[in-house]
ROLUMNU-290644 format. One record per residue (C-alpha): residue number from 1; residue in three letters; x, y, z. Coordinates in Angstrom, 1 decimal. Each point is the difference from the previous one (the first is absolute). Layout:
N
 seq type      X      Y      Z
 NUM  ALA      X      Y      Z
...
***
This chain:
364
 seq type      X      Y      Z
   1  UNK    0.0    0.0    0.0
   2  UNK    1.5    3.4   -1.0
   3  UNK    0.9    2.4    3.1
   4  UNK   -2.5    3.0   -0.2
   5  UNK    2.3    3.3    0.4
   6  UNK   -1.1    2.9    2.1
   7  UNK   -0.6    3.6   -2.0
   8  UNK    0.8    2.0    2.6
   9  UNK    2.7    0.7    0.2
  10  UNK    1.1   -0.4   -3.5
  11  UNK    3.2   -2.4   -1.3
  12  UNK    3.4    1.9    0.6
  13  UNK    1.4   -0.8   -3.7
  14  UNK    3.7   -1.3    0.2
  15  UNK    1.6   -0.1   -3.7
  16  UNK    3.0   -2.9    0.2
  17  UNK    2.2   -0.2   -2.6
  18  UNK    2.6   -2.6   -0.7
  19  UNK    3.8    1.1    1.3
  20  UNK    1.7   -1.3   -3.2
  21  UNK   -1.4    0.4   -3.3
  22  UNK    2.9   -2.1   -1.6
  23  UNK   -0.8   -3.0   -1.7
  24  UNK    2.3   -2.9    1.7
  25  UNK   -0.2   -2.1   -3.2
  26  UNK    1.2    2.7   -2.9
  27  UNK    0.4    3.4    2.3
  28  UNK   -2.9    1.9   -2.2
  29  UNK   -1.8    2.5    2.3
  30  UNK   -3.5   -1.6    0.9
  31  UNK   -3.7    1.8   -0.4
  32  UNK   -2.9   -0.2    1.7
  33  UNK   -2.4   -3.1   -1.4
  34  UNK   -3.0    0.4    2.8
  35  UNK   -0.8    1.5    3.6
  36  UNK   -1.4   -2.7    2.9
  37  UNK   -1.7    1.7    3.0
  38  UNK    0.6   -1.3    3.6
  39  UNK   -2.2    0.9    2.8
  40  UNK    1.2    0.2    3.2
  41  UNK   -0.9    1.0    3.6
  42  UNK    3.1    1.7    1.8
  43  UNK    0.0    1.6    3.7
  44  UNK    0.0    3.5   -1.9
  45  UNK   -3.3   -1.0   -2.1
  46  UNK   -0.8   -2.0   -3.2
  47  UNK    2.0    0.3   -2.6
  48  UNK    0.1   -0.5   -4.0
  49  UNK    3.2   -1.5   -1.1
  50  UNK    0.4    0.6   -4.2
  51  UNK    2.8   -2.5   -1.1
  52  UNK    1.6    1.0   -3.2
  53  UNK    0.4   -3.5   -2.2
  54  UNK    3.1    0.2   -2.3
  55  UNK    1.1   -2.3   -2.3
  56  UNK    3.3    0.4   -3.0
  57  UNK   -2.2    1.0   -3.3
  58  UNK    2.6   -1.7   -2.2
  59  UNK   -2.3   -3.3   -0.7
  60  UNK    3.1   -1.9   -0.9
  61  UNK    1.3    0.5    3.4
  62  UNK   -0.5   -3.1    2.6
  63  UNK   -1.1    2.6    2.5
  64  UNK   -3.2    1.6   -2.4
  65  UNK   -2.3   -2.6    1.4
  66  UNK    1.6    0.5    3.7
  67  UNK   -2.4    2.7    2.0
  68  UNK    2.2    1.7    2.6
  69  UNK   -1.5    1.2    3.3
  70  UNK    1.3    3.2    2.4
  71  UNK    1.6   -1.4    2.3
  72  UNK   -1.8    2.7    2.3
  73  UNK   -2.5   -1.9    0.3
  74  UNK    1.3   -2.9    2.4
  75  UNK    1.0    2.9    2.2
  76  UNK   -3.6    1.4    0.8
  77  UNK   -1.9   -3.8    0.3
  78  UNK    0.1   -3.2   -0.9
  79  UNK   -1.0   -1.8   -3.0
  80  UNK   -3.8    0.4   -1.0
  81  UNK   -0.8    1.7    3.5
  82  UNK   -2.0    2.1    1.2
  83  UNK    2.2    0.7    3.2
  84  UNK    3.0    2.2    0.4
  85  UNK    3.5   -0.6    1.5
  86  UNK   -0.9    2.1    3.1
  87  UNK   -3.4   -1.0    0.5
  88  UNK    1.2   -3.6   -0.6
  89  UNK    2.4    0.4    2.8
  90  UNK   -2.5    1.6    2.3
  91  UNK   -2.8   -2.7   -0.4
  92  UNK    3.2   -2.5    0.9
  93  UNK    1.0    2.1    2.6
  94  UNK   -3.5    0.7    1.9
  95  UNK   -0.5   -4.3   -0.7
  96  UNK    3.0   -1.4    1.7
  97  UNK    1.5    3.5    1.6
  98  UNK   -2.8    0.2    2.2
  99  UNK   -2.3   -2.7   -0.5
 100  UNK   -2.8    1.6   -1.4
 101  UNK   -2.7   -1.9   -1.8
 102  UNK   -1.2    0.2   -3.8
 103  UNK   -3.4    1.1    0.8
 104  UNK    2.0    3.0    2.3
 105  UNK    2.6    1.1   -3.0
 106  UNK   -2.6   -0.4   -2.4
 107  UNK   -2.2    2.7    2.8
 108  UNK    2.7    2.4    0.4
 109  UNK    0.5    0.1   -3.9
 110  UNK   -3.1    1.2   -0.6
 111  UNK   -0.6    2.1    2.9
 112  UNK    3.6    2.1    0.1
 113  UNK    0.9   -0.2   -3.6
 114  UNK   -3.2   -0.7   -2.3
 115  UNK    1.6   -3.3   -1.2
 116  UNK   -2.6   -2.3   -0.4
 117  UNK    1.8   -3.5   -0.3
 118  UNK   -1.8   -3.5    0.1
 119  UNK    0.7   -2.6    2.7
 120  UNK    1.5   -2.3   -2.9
 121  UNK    2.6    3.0   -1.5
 122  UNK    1.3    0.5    3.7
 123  UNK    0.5   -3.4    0.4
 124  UNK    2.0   -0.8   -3.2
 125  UNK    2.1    3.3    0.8
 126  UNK    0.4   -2.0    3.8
 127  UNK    1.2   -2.9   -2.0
 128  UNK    2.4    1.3   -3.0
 129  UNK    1.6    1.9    3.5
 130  UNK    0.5   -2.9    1.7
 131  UNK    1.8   -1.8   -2.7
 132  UNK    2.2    2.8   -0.5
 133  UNK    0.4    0.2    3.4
 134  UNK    1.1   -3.9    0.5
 135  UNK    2.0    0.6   -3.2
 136  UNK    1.9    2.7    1.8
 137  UNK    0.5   -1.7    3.4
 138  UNK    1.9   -2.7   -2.1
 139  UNK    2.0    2.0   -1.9
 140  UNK    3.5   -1.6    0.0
 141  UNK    1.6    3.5    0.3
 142  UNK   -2.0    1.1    3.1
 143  UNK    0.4   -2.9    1.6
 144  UNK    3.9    0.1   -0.3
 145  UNK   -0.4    3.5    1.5
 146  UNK   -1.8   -0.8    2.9
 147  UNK    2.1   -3.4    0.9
 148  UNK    3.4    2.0   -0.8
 149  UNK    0.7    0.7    3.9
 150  UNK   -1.7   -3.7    1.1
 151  UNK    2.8   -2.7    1.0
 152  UNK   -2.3   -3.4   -0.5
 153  UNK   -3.7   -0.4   -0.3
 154  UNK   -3.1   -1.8    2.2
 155  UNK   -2.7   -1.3   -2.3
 156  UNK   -3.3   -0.5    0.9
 157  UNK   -3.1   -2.0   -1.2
 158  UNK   -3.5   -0.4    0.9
 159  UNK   -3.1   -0.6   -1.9
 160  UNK   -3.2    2.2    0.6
 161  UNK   -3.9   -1.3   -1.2
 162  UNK   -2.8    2.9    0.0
 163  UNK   -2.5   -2.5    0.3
 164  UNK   -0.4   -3.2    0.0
 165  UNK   -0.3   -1.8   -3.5
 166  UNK    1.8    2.7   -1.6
 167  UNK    4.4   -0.1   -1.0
 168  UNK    2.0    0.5    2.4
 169  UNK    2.6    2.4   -0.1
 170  UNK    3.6   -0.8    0.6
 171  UNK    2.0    3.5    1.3
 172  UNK    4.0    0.1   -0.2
 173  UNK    1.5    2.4    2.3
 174  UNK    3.4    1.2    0.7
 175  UNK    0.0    0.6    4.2
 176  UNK    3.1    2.3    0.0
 177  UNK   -1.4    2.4   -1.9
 178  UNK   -3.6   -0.8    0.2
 179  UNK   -0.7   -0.2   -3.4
 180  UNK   -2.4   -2.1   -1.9
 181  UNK    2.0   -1.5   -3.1
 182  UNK   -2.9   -1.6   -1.8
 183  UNK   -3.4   -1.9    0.3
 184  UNK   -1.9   -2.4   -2.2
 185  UNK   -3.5   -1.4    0.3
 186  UNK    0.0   -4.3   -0.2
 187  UNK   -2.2   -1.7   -1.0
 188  UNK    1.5   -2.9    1.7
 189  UNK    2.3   -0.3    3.0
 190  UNK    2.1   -2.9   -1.2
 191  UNK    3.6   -0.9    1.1
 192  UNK    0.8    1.1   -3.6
 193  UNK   -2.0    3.2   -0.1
 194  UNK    1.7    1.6    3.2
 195  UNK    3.3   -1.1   -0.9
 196  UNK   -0.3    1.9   -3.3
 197  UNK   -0.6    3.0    2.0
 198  UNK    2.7   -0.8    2.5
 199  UNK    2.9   -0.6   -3.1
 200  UNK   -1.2    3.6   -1.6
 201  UNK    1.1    1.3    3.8
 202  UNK    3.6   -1.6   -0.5
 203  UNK    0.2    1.8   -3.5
 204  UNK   -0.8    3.1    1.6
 205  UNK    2.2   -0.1    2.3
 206  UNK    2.8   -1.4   -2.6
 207  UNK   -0.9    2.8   -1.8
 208  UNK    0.7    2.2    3.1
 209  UNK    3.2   -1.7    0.8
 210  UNK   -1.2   -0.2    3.5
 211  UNK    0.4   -3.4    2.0
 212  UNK   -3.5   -0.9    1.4
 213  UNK    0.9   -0.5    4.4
 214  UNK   -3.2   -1.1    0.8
 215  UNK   -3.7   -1.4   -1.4
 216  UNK   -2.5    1.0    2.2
 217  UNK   -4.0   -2.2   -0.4
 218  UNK   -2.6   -2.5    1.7
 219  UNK    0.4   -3.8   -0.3
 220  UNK   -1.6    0.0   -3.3
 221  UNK    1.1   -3.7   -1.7
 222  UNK    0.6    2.0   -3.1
 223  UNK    2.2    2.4    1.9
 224  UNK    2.1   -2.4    1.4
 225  UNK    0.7   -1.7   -2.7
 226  UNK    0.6    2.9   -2.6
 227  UNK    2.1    2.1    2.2
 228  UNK    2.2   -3.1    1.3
 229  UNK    0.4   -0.6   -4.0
 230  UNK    0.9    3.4   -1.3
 231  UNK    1.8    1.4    3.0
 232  UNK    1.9   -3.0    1.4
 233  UNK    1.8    1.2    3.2
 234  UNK   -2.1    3.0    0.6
 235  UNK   -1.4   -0.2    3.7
 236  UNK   -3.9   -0.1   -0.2
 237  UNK   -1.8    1.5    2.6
 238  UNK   -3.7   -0.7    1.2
 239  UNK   -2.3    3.7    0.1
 240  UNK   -0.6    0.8    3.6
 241  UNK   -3.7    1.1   -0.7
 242  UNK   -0.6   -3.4   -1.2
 243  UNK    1.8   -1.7    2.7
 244  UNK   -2.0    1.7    2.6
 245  UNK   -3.5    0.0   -1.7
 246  UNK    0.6   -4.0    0.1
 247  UNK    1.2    0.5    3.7
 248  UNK   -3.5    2.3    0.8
 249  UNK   -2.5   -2.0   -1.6
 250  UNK   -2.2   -0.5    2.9
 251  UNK    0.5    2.9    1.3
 252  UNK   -1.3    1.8   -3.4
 253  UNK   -2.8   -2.1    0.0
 254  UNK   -1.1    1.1    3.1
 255  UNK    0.5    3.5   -1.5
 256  UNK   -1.9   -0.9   -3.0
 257  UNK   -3.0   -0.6    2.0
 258  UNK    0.5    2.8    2.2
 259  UNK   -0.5    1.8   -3.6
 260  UNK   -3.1   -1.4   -0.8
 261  UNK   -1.6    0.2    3.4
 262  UNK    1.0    4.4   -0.3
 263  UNK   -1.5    0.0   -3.5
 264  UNK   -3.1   -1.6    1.2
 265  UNK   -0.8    2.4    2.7
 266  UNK    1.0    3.4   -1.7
 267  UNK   -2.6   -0.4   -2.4
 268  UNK   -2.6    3.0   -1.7
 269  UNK    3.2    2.8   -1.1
 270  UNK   -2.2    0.2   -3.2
 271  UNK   -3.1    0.9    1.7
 272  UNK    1.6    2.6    2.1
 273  UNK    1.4    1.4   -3.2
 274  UNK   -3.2   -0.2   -1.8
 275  UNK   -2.0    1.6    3.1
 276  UNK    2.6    2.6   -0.1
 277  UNK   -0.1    0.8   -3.5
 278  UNK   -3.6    0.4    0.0
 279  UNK   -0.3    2.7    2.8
 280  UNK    1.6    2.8   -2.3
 281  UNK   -0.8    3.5    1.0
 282  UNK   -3.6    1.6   -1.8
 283  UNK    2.7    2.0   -2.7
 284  UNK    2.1   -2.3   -1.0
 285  UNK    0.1   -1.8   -3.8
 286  UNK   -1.0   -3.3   -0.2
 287  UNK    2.8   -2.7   -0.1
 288  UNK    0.9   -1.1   -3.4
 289  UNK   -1.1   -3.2   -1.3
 290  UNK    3.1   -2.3   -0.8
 291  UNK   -0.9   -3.3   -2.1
 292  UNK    2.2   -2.6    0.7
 293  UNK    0.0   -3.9   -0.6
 294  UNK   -2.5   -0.8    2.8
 295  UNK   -2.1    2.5   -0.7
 296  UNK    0.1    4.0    0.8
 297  UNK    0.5    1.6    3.2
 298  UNK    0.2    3.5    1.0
 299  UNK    2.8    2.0    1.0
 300  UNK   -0.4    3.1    2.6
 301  UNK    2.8    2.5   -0.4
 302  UNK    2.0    1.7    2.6
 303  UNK   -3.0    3.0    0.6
 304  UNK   -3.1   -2.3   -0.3
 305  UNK    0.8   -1.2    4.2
 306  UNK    0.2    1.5    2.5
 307  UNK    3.3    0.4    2.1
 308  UNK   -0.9   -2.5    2.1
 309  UNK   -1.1   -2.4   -2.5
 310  UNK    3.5    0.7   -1.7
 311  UNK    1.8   -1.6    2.9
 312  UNK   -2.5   -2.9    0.3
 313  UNK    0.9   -0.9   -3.7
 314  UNK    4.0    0.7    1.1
 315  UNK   -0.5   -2.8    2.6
 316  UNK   -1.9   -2.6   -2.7
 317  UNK    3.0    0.3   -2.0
 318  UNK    2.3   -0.3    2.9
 319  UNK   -1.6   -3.3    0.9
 320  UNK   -0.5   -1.3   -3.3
 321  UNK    3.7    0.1   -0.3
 322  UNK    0.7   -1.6    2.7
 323  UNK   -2.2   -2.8   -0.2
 324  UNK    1.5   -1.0   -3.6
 325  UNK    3.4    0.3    1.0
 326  UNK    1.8   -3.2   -0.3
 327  UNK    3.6    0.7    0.3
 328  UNK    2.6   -0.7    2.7
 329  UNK    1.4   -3.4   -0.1
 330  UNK    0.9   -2.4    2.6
 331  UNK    1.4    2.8    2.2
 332  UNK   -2.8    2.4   -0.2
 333  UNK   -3.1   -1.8   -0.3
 334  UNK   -2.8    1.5   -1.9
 335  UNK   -2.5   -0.5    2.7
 336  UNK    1.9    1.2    2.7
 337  UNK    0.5    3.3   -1.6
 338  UNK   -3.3    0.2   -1.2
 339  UNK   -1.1    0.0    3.6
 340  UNK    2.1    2.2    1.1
 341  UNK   -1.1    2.6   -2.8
 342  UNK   -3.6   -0.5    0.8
 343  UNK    0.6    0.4    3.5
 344  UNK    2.0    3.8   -0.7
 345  UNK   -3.2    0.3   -2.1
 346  UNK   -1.9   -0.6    3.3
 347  UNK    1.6    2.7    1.8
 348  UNK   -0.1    2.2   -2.7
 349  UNK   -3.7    0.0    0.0
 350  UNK   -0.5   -0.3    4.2
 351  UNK    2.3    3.3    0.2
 352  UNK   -1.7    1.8   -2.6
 353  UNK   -3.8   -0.5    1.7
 354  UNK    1.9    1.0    3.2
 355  UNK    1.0    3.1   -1.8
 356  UNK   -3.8    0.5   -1.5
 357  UNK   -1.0    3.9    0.2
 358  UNK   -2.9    1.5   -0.7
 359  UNK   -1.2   -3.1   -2.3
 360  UNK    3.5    0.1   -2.2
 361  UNK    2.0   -2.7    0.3
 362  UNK    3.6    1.5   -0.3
 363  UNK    2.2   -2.8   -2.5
 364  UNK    3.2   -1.2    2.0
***
């Protein structure tokens, strides 16, 4: 589907000629044969890029039939994009910088700089930056740099599954410099497979000239075997963090339940938001209708409640985040801190109706 381009405010035209009108085959000057128009959205506006095609006019030249591009071009965006070099780095940037979502870049687009974007442009932009981003991260070059003042390495492996049913992904890490090398999604976790993963490590760090101290993983069959058969001699040690989750099993199924049992009892967040959200003040607009997968739902903005109401919604989304926080590990386990949040919670709320004047509740 063609992208629909705003009129207001009109394409800034940008003429790009090519640097060298030579011919490479025969050294005749070359003339403009047509003109190709490239929209594209930049952090200044939308702009109209006009590339001058040239081609030799001598038809008996091997370069007649040979259109050459300005190289301009590649400068300003890529390829048969809509997106510029400097809004391409700031989607990247606002995605992985600071972890904001599609839905939020594609809001702020709109809303601070009239570029309307779809979900699925965003997301290929998030993707092409990410390959150029791995690409960069194994650059040969940059990696030489970085390693140049490091005596021997410590390689690490680990695999990671999302979900269950879906590949898992296997994560090389360097631990001196705590640096991810590469990973790769596998479809299976064969001896083979891993060991694959585990030989590119040795060429990397051939490629280094680096001698490799230690290998650092669980007790993973497949790691065993592959690490004892590319790195003979290299001492293999055992991750702590799985070492001591094996250690604290009962106890973190004690504080698996403990979970459930806190989940079970704080219970009606969304009511209270709801309630909240429909006591707005006689002036205010009504909330804007959002539709969403599973239906629409309405969202107040910060004037439609009240001050109080305000930190009543503050607290939902205190609580909310602590009852779907999972991490901690054997050494801090999830349902102990998750208590002790809710419990500072608690006293938030007991001081604050202790400090209750003239029917305001003043937010701690």
């Amino acid at each position: 589907m063609p992208h629909h381009w705003p009129s207001e405010p009109p394409l800034v035209r940008w003429e790009l000629d090519v640097l060298d009108r030579g011919c490479r085959m025969c050294g005749r000057k070359m003339h403009v044969c047509d003109h190709r128009r490239h929209r594209v959205y930049t952090l200044q506006g939308p702009r109209l890029l006009v590339n001058r095609l040239v081609h030799c006019v001598d038809p008996d030249c091997a370069g007649h039939h040979r259109t050459v591009s300005p190289e301009g071009e590649a400068a300003i965006a890529l390829p048969r994009s809509i997106i510029g070099w400097d809004l391409f780095c700031w989607i990247g940037h606002r995605r992985f910088a600071r972890h904001w979502s599609v839905p939020q870049i594609r809001a702020e687009l709109l809303d601070s700089r009239q570029i309307g974007l779809s979900d699925d442009a965003i997301e290929d932009a998030l993707r092409n930056y990410q390959r150029m981003l791995a690409a960069r991260q194994e650059d040969p070059r940059v990696l030489a740099e970085e390693y140049a003042a490091v005596n021997e390495l410590r390689l690490s492996i680990d695999g990671l599954q999302p979900e269950k049913g879906h590949e898992t992904l296997y994560v090389v890490r360097e631990l001196t410099l705590k640096r991810v090398w590469f990973a790769e999604a596998l479809v299976s976790s064969s001896a083979c497979e891993v060991r694959r993963l585990i030989a590119q490590s040795r060429v990397w760090a051939e490629r280094l000239g680096k001698p490799v101290a230690a290998w650092v993983s669980d007790k993973q069959d497949a790691f065993l075997t592959g690490i004892a058969a590319e790195f003979p001699g290299v001492p293999h040690h055992f991750c702590e963090n799985h070492f001591l989750r094996d250690v604290a099993k009962p106890v973190l199924e004690q504080d698996r339940h403990a979970k459930v049992r806190m989940r079970s009892k704080v219970r009606g967040l969304r009511a209270i938001e709801r309630a909240v959200l429909e006591e707005r003040p006689p002036a205010a607009d009504p909330p804007e209708v959002i539709p969403t997968g599973a239906g629409e739902h309405s969202v107040a903005s910060p004037e439609a409640v009240t001050a109080a109401g305000a930190v009543v919604l503050d607290y939902c989304t205190a609580v909310k985040g602590i009852l779907n926080d999972d991490q901690g590990g054997p050494l801090h386990p999830p349902g102990l801190r998750m208590a002790g949040a809710l419990r500072e919670v608690r006293q938030s709320l007991e001081r604050n109706l202790q400090r209750k004047k003239g029917g305001a509740l003043k937010a701690n």
